[in-house]
C-alpha positions in Angstrom: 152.7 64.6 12.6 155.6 64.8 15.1 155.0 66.3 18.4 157.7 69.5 17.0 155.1 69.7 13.9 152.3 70.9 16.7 150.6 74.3 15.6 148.3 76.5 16.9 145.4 78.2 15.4 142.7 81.3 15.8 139.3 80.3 15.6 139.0 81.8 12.4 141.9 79.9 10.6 141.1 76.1 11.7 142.1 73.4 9.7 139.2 70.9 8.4 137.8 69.4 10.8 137.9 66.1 12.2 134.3 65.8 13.2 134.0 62.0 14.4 136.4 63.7 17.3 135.9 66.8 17.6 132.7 69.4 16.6 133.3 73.5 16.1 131.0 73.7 19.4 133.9 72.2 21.6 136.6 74.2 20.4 134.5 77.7 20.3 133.8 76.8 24.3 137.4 76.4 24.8 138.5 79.7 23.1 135.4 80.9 25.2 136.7 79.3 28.3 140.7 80.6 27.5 139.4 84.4 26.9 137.7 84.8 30.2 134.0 84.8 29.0 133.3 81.4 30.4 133.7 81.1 34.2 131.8 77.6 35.2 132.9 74.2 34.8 131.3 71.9 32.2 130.6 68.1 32.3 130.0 66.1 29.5 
């Protein structure tokens, strides 16, 4: 995929995921995080 092909999704309307690097939990706390219900800093 060329950096031109990037897309953006809701929450609702992800793609398959690819679980071995990324999990649903991560992206829900960054939608979380981008909407202003998520104020503190997380460490992982």
């Amino acid at each position: 995929m060329e950096g031109s092909d990037a897309q953006f999704f809701r929450l609702e309307d992800l793609p398959p995921l690819s679980t071995g690097r990324v999990n649903l939990n991560d992206i829900k706390t960054a939608f979380d995080f981008s909407a202003g219900k998520l104020a503190k800093v997380l460490f992982d």
